[in-house]
matplotlib code that plots the C-alpha trace (Angstrom):
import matplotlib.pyplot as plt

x = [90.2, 92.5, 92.8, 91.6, 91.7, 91.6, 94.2, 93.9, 91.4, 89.3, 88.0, 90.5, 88.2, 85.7, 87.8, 86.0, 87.8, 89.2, 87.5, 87.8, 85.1, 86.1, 85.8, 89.5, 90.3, 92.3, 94.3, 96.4, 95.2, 92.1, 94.3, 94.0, 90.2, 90.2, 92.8, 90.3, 86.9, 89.2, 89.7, 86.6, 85.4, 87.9, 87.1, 83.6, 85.1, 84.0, 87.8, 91.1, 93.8, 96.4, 93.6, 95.1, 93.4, 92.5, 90.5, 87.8, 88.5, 90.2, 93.7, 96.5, 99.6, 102.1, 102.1, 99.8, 102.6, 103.7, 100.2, 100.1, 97.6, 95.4, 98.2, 100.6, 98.0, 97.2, 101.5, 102.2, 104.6, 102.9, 106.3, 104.3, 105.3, 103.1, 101.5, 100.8, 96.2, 96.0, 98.0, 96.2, 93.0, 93.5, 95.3, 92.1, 89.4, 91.4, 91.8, 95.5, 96.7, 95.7, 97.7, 95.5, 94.9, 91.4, 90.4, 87.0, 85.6, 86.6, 87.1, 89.9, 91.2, 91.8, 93.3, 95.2, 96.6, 96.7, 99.1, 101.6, 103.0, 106.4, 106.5, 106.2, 109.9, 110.2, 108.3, 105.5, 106.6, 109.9, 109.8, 108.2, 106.7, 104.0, 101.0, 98.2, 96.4, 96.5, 93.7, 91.5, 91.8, 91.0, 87.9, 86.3, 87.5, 85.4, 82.3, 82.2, 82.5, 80.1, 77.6, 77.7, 79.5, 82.7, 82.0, 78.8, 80.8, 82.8, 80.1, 77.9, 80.8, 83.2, 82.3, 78.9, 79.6, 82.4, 80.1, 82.2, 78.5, 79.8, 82.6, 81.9, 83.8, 80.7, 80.4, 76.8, 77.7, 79.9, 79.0, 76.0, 78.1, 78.4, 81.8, 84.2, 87.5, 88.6, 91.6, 94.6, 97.0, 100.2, 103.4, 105.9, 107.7, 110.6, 110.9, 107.2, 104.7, 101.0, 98.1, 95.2, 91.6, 91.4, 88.8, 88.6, 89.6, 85.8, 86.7, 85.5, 88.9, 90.5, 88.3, 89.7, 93.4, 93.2, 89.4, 87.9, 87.1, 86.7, 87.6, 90.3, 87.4, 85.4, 88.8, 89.6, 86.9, 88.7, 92.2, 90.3, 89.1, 92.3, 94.3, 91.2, 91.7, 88.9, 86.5, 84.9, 82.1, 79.6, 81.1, 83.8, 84.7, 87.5, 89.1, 92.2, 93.8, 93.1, 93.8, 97.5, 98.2, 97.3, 99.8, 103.0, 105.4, 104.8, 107.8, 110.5, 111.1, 112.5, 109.3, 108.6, 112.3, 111.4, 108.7, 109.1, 112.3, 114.7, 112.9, 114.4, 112.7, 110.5, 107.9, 104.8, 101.8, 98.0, 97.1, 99.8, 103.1, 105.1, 108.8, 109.4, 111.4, 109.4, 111.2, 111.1, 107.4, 106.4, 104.6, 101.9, 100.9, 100.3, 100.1, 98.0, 97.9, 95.4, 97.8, 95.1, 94.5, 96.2, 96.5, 98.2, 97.4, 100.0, 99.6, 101.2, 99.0, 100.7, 100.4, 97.0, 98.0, 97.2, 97.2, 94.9, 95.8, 94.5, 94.8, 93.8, 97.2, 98.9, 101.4, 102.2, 105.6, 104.2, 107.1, 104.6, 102.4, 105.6, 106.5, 102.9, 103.5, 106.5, 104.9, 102.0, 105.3, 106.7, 109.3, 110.9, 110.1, 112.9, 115.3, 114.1, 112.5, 115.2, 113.4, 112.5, 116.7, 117.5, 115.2, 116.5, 120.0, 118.7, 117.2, 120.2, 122.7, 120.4, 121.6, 124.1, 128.0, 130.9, 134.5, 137.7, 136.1, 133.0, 135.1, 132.8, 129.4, 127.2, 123.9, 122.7, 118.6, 116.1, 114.1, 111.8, 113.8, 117.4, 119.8, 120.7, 124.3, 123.2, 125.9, 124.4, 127.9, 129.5, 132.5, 130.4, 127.1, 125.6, 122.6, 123.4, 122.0, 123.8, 123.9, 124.1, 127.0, 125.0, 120.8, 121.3, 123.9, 125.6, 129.3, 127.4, 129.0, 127.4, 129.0, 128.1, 128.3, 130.4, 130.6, 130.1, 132.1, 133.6, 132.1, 132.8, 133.4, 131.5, 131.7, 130.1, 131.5, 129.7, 132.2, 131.6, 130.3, 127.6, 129.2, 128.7, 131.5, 131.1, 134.3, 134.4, 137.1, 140.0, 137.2, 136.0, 133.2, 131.2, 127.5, 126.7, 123.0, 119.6, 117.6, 114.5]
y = [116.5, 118.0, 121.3, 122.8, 126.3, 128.6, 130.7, 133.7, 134.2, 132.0, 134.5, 137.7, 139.5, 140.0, 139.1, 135.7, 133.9, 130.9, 128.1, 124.3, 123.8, 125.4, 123.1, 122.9, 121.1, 118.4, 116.9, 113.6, 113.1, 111.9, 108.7, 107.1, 107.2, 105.8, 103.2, 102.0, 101.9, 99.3, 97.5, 97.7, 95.8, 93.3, 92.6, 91.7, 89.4, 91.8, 92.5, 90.6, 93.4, 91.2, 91.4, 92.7, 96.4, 94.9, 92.4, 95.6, 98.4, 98.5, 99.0, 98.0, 99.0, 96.5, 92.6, 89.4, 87.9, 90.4, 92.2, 95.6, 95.0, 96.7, 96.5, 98.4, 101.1, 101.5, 101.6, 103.5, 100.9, 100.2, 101.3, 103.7, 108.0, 110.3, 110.9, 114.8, 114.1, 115.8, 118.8, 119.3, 119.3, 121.6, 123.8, 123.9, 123.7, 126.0, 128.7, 129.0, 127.6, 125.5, 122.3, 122.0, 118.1, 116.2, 114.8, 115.6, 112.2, 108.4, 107.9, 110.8, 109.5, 106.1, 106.6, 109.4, 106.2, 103.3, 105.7, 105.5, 102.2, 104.1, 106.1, 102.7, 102.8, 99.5, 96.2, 96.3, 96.3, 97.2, 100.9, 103.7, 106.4, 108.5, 108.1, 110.2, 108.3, 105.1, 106.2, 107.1, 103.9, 102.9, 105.1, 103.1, 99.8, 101.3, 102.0, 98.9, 96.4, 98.7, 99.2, 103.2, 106.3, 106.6, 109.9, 108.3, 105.3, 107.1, 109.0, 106.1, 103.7, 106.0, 110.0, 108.7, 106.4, 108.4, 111.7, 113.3, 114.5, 118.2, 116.5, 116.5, 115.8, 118.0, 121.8, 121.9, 120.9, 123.0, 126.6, 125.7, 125.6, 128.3, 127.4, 126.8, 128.6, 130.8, 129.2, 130.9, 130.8, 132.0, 133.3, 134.8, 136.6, 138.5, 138.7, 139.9, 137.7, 137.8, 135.9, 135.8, 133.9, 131.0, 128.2, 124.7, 122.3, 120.1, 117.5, 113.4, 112.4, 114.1, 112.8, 109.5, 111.1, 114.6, 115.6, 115.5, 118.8, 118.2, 120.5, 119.7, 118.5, 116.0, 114.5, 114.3, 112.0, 109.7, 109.8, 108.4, 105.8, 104.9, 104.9, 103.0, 99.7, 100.9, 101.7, 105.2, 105.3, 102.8, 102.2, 99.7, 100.6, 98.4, 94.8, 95.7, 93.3, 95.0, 98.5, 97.4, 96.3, 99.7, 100.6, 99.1, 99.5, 97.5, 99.4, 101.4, 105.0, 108.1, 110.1, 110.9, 112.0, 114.7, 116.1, 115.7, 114.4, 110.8, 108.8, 105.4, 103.2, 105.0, 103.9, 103.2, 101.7, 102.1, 105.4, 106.5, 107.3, 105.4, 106.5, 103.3, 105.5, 109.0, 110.1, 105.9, 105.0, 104.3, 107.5, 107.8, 110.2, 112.0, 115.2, 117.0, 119.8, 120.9, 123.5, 126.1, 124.7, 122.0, 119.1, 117.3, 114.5, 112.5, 110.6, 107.6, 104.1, 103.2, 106.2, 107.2, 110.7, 112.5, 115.7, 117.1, 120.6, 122.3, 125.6, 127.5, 128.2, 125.5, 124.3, 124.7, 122.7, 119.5, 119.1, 121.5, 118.5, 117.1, 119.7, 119.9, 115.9, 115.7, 118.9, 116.5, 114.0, 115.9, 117.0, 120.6, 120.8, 123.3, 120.0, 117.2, 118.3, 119.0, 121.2, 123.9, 123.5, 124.4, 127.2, 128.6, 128.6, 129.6, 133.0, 133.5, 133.3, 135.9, 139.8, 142.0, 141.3, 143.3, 142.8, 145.1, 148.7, 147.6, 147.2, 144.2, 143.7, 140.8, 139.8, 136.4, 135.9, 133.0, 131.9, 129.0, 126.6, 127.4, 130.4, 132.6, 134.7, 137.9, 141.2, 143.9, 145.3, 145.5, 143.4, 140.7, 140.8, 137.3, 135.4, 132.0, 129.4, 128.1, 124.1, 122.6, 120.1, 118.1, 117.7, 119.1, 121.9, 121.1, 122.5, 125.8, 124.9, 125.3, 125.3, 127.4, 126.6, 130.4, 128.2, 124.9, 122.6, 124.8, 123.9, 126.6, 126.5, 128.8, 128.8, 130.8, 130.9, 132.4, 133.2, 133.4, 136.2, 135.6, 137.4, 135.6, 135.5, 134.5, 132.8, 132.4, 132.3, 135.2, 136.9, 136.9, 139.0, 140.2, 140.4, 143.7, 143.8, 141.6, 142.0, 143.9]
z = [88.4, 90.5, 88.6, 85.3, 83.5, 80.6, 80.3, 77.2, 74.7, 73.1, 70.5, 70.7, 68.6, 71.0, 74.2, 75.4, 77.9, 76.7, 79.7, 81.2, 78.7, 75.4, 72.4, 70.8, 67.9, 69.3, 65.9, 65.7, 69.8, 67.5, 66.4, 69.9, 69.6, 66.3, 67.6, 70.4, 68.0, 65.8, 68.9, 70.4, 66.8, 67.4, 70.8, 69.2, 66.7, 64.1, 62.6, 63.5, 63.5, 61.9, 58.8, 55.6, 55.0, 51.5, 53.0, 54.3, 51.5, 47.9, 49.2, 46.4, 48.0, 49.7, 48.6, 48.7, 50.3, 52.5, 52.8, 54.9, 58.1, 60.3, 62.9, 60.2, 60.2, 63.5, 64.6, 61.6, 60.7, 57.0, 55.4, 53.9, 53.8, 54.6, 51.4, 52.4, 52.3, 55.8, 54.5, 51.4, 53.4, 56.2, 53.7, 51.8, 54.2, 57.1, 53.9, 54.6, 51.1, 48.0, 46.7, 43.9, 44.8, 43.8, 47.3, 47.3, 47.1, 48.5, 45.2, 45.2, 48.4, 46.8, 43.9, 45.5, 47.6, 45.7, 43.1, 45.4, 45.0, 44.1, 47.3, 49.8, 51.2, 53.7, 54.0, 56.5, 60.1, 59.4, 59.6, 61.3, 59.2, 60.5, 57.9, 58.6, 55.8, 57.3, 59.9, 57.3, 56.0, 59.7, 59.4, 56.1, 58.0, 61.0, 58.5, 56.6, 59.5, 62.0, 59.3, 60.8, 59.8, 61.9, 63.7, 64.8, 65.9, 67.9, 69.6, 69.9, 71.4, 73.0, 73.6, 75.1, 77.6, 78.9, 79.1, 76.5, 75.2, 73.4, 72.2, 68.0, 64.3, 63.2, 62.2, 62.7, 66.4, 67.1, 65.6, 67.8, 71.3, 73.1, 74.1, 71.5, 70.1, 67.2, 65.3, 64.6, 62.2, 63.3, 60.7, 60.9, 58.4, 58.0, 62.0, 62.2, 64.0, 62.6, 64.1, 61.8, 63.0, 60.7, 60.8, 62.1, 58.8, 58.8, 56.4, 56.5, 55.8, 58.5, 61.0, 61.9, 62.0, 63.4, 63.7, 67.0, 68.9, 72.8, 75.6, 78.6, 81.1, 78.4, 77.5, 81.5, 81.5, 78.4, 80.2, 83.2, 81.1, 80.2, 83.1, 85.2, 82.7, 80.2, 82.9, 83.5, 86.5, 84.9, 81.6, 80.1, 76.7, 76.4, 78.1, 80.2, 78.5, 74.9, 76.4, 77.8, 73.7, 73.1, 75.4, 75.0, 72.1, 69.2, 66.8, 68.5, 67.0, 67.9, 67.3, 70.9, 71.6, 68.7, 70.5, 74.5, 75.2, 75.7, 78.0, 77.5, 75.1, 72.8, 70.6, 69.2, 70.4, 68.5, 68.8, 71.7, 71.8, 74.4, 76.8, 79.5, 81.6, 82.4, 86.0, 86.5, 85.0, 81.7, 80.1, 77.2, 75.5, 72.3, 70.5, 68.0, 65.3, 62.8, 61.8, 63.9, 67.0, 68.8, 72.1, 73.8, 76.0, 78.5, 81.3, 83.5, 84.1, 87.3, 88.9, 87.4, 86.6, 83.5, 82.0, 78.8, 77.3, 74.2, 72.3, 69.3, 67.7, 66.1, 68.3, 71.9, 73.4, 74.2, 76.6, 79.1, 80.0, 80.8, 83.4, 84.4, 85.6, 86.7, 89.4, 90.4, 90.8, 93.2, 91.2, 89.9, 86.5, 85.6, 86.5, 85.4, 82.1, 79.6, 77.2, 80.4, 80.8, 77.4, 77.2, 80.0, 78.1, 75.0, 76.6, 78.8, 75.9, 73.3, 73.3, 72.1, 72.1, 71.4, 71.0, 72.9, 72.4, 70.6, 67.1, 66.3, 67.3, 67.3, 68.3, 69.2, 68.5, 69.3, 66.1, 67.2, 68.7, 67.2, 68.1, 65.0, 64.9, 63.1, 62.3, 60.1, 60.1, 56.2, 57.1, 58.7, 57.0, 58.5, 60.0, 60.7, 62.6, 65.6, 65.9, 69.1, 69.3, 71.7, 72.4, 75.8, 75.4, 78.4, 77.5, 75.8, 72.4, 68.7, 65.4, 62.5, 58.5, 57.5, 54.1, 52.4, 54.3, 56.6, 60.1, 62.6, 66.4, 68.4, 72.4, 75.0, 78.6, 81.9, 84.7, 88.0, 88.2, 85.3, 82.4, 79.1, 76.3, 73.0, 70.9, 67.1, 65.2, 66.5, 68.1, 72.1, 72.6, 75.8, 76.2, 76.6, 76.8, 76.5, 73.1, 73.6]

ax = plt.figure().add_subplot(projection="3d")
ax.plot(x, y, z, "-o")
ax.set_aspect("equal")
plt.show()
């Protein structure tokens, strides 16, 4: 490990130190654990992954003919929606909200599934749709075939050999740690920010797809693993061979653009996310939200250079680990990672602007990820989101929707001297002033 820290809080209430060590709930980074339990059962001849699911549980979507496989499952390319079971289960067991769903039982979970057959929208292996359900299913595969419940599976086969001994699906272990976080759910409303201590959402079914809690040093150990061709210190808990699958793309989507960037070819592998060209090298990786806490894990094989981080709110920019490789790469950051560019851009073109003697006045405002044009004034009442006309916003132009149909140019300029304008419409305007 070459360096490690807690930065924050990991209970604000009574001011504890968020640590290297601090359990986190870790979400859908889960899904490349369950990934490699179905593949260490098939490198045992226990399970072929081209299997039909119906072959291991009752599973009634898809066709005999055209039969939806473990492979579907495990690239999420099952044609399959997400059919909303991880939502309805942190809502419930996080106390944020109630869907009003019967999923307390496999039973539930099943027919909850198999009365879906209207919702499947592509033949198997044709499309990617991220089905959070799908590693569930992976779970009662995991149970039936290993004769074990999955989160003992898992810690038998996988946390245990590679040391990851406080890592835990179970609430009994971990209110007992000493070390662990206080979720947070974070809103905002109306402008106002509120950060309210939540609870990790325990739940069977979210196990296998989102569940895990680990801290950044314990999952150090499982990046090792991966980057060393399955093999931590004395263990092996995978073939290279079978590890590589894992891997490589096995359906092309644009998921991973949506979170950290365009990196060449993009896909899907089991259980990882996968961009060929990262600054020249192939890069995996994955992220994770319970909705309270969340992960994200990337690294690059050839190099042998990974990065774990974790929190207790329920997103952080998984673009970060990016930066935080691309450092240990030798390179700037603020250069060759486009999200810290357009942040930059973002902040530098929020504040106040006024026209010739401040007749109109305007204020540009950051809202998550999008710039908003706002004007309390009567004549020009508005709040309207600003859309890029490219990803990057290289030429500094947006458009905004004034009405339906009626797409609106607005530019921003930045002389020499770094004074920002604003266009739109008949009007130029001057930034006067940063926002508060």
């Amino acid at each position: 490990v070459i360096y490690a820290r807690g930065f924050g809080a990991r209970n604000v209430k009574e001011n504890l130190p968020a640590t290297p060590n601090t359990l986190f709930g870790i979400g859908s980074c889960t899904k490349s654990f369950t990934a490699l339990a179905i593949m260490q059962l098939a490198e045992k001849g226990k399970l072929d992954i081209h299997d039909p699911v119906s072959k291991y549980v009752p599973f009634k979507l898809g066709s005999r003919e055209d039969p939806i496989t473990i492979h579907h499952l495990l690239t999420h390319s099952s044609g399959i929606p997400d059919l909303g079971v991880a939502e309805v289960l942190i809502s419930r067991m996080a106390g944020i909200d109630e869907k009003w769903v019967p999923l307390a039982s496999l039973e539930d979970f099943l027919l909850h599934i198999n009365g879906a057959s209207k919702e499947v929208a592509a033949e198997p292996g044709k499309r990617f749709f991220y089905f959070n359900s799908g590693n569930t299913l992976l779970s009662e595969i995991i149970e039936r075939v290993a004769e074990t419940p999955y989160e003992e599976y898992v810690r038998e086969n996988i946390l245990k050999p590679l040391k990851m001994e406080r890592s835990t699906f179970l609430k009994e272990e971990f209110e007992k740690d000493p070390d662990v976080m206080t979720p947070y759910l974070v809103e905002t409303k109306n402008g106002t920010v509120t950060v309210t201590p939540s609870r990790h959402p325990f739940h069977k079914f979210i196990y296998a797809p989102g569940g895990l809690l680990s801290s950044v040093m314990e999952l150090s150990n499982y990046l090792a693993a991966n980057m060393n061709n399955g093999t931590f210190e004395e263990a092996k808990i995978l073939s290279s061979s079978l590890l590589q699958e894992m891997q490589r793309i096995h359906i092309e989507t644009d998921m991973f653009r949506s979170y950290y960037g365009s990196y060449g070819r993009e896909g899907y592998g089991y259980g990882w996310a996968i961009a060929e060209d990262f600054l020249g090298y192939k890069l995996v990786a994955h992220g994770g939200s319970t909705g309270v806490s969340s992960a994200n894990l990337a690294f690059i094989p050839e190099l042998r250079i990974g990065v774990a981080e974790a929190s207790n709110i329920g997103r952080i920019p998984p673009p970060i680990v990016l930066g935080i490789l691309a450092f240990f790469m030798g390179k700037d950051p603020e250069k060759e990672i486009p999200f810290f560019q357009i942040e930059k851009k973002l902040n530098m073109l929020t504040g106040v602007y006024e026209s010739y003697k401040g007749i109109v006045k305007l204020s540009v405002v950051k809202k998550g990820a999008m710039l908003y044009l706002e004007s309390k004034e009567k004549l020009m009442e508005m709040s309207l989101p600003l859309i890029p006309e490219n990803d990057q916003i290289e030429n500094l132009k947006f458009y905004a929707i004034l009405a339906p149909g009626e797409k609106t140019p607005v530019e921003f300029t930045i002389d020499s001297s770094g004074k920002i304008d604003l266009y739109i419409e008949r009007h130029r305007l001057h930034k006067v002033k940063n926002l508060p």
